[in-house]
PDB file of N, CA, C and O in Angstrom, chain B, residues numbered from 101:
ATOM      1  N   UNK B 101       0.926  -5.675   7.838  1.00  0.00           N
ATOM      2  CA  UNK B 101       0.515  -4.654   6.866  1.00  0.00           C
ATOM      3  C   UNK B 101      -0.327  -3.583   7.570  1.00  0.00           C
ATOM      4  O   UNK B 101      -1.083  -3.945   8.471  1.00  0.00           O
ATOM      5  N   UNK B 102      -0.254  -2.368   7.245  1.00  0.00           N
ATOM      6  CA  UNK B 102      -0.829  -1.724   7.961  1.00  0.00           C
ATOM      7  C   UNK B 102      -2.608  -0.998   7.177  1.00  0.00           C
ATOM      8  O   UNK B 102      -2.852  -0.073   6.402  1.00  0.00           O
ATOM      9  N   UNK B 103      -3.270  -1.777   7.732  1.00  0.00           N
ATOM     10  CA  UNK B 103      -4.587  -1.869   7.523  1.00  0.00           C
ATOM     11  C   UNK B 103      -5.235  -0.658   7.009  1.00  0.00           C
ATOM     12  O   UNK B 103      -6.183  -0.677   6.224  1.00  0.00           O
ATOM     13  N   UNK B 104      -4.569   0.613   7.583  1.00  0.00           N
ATOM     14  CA  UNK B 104      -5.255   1.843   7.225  1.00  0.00           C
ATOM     15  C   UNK B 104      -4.786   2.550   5.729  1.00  0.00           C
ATOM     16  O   UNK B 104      -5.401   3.388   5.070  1.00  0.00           O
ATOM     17  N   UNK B 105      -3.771   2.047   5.510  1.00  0.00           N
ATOM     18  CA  UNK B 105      -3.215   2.875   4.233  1.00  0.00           C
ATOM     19  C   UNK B 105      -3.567   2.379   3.554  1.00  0.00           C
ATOM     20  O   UNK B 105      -3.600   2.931   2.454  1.00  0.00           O
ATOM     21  N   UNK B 106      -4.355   0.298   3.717  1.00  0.00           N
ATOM     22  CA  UNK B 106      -4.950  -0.424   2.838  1.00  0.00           C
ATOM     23  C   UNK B 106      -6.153  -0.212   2.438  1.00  0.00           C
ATOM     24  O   UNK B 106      -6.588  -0.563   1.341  1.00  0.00           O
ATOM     25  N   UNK B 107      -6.875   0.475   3.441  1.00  0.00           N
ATOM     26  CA  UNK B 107      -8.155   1.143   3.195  1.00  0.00           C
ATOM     27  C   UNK B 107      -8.487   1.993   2.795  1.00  0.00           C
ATOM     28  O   UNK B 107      -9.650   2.250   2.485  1.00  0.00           O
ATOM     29  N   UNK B 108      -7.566   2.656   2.692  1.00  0.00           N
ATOM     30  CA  UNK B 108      -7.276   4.223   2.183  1.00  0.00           C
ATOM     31  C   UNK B 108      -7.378   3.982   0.259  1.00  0.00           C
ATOM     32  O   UNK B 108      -8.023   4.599  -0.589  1.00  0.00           O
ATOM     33  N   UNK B 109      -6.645   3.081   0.178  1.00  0.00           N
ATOM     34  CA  UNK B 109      -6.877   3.069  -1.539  1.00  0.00           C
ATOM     35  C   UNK B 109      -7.263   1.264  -1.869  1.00  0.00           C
ATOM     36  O   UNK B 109      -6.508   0.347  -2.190  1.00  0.00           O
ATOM     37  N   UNK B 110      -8.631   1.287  -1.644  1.00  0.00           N
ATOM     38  CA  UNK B 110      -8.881  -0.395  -2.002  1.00  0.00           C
ATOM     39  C   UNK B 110      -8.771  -0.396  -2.938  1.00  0.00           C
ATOM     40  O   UNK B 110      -8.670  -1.590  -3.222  1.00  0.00           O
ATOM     41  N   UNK B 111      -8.669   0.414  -4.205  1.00  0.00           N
ATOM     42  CA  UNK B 111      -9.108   0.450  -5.878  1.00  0.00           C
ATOM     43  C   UNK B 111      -7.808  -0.024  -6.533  1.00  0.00           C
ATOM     44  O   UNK B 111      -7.840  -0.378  -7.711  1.00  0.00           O
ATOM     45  N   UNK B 112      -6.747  -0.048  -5.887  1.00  0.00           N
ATOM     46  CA  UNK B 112      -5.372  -0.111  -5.752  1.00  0.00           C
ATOM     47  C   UNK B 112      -5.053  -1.640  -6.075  1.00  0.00           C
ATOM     48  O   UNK B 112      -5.503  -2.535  -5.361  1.00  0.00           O
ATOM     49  N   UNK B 113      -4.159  -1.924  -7.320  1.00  0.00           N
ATOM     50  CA  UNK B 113      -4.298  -3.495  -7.050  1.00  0.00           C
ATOM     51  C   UNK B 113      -2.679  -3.849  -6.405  1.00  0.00           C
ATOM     52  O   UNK B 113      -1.631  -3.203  -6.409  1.00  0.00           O
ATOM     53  N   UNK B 114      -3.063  -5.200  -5.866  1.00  0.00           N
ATOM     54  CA  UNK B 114      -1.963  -5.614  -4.896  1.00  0.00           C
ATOM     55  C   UNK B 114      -0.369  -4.991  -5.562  1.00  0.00           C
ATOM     56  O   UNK B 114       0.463  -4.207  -5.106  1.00  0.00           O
ATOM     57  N   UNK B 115      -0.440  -5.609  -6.565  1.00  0.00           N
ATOM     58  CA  UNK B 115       1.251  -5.013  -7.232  1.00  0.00           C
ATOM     59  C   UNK B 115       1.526  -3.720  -7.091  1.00  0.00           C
ATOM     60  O   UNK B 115       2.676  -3.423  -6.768  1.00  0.00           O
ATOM     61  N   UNK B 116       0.637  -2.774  -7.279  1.00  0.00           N
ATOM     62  CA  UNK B 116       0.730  -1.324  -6.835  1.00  0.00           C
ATOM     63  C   UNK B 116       1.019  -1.170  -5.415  1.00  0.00           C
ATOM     64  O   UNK B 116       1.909  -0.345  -5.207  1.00  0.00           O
ATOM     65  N   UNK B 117       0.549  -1.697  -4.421  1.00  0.00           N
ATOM     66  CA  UNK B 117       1.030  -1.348  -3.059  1.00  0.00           C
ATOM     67  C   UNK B 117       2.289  -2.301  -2.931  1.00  0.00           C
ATOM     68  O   UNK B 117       2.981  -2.118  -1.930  1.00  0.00           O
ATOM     69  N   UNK B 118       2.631  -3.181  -3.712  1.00  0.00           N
ATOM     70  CA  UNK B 118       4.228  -3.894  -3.011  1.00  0.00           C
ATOM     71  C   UNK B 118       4.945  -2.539  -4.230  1.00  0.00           C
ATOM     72  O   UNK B 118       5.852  -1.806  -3.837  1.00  0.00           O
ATOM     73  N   UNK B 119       4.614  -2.464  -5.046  1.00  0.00           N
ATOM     74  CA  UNK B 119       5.845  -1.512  -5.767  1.00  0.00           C
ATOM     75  C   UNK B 119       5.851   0.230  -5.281  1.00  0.00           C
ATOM     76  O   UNK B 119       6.662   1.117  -5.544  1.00  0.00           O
ATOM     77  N   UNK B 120       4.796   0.246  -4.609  1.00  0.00           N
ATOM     78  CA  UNK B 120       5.228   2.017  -4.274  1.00  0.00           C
ATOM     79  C   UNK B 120       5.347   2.125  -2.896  1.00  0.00           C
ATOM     80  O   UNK B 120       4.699   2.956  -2.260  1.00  0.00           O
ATOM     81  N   UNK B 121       6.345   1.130  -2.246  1.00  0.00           N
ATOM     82  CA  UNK B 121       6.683   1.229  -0.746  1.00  0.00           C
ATOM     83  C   UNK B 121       7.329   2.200  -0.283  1.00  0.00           C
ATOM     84  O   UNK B 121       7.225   2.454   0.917  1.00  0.00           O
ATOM     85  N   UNK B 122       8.064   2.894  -1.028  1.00  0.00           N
ATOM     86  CA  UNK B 122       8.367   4.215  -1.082  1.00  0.00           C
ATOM     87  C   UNK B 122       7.687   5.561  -1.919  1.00  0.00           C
ATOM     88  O   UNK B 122       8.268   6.641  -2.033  1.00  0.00           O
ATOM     89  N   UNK B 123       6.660   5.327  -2.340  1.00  0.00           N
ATOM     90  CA  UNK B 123       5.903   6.204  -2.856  1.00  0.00           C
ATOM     91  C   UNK B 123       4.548   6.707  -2.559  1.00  0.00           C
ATOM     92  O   UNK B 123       3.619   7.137  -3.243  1.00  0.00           O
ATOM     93  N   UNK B 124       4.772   6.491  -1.209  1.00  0.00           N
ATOM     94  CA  UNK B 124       3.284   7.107  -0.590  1.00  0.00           C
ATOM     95  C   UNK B 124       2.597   5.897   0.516  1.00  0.00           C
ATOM     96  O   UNK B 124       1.702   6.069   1.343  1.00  0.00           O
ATOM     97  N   UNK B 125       3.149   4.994   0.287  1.00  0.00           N
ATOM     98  CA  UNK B 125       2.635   3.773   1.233  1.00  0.00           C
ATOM     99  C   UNK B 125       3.986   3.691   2.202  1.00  0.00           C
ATOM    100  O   UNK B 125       5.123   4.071   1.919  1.00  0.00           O
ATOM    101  N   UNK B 126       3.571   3.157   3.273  1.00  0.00           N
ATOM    102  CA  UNK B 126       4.500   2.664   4.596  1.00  0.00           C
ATOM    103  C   UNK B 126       4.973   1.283   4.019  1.00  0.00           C
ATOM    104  O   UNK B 126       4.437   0.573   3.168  1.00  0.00           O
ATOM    105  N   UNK B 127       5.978   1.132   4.633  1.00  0.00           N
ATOM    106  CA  UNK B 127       6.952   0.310   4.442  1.00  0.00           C
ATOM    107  C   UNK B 127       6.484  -0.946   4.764  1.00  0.00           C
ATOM    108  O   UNK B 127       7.190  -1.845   4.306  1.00  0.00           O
ATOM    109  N   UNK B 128       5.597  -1.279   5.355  1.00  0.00           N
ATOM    110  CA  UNK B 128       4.911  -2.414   6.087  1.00  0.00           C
ATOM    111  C   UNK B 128       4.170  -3.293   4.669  1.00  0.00           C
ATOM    112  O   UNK B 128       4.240  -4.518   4.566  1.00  0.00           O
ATOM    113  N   UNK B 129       3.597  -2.553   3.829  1.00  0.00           N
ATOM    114  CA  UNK B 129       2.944  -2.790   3.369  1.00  0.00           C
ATOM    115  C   UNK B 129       3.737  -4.003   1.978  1.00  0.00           C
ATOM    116  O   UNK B 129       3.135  -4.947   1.468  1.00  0.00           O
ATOM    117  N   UNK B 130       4.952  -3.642   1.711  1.00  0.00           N
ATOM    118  CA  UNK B 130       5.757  -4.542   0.817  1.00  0.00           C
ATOM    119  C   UNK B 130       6.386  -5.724   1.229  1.00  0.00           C
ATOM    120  O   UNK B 130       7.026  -6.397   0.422  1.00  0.00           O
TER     121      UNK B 130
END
């Protein structure tokens, strides 16, 4: 996962970064 885009939005809950792997997050992250 790439640590910086995770830091970038901590407020963010987990389901939001596996569902917008194409919406502003790197691909790593899903």
């Amino acid at each position: 996962m790439t640590s910086a885009a995770y830091l970038r939005w901590p407020k963010a809950p987990i389901p939001y970064y596996i569902n917008t792997g194409s919406g502003g997050f790197p691909a790593e992250i899903t």
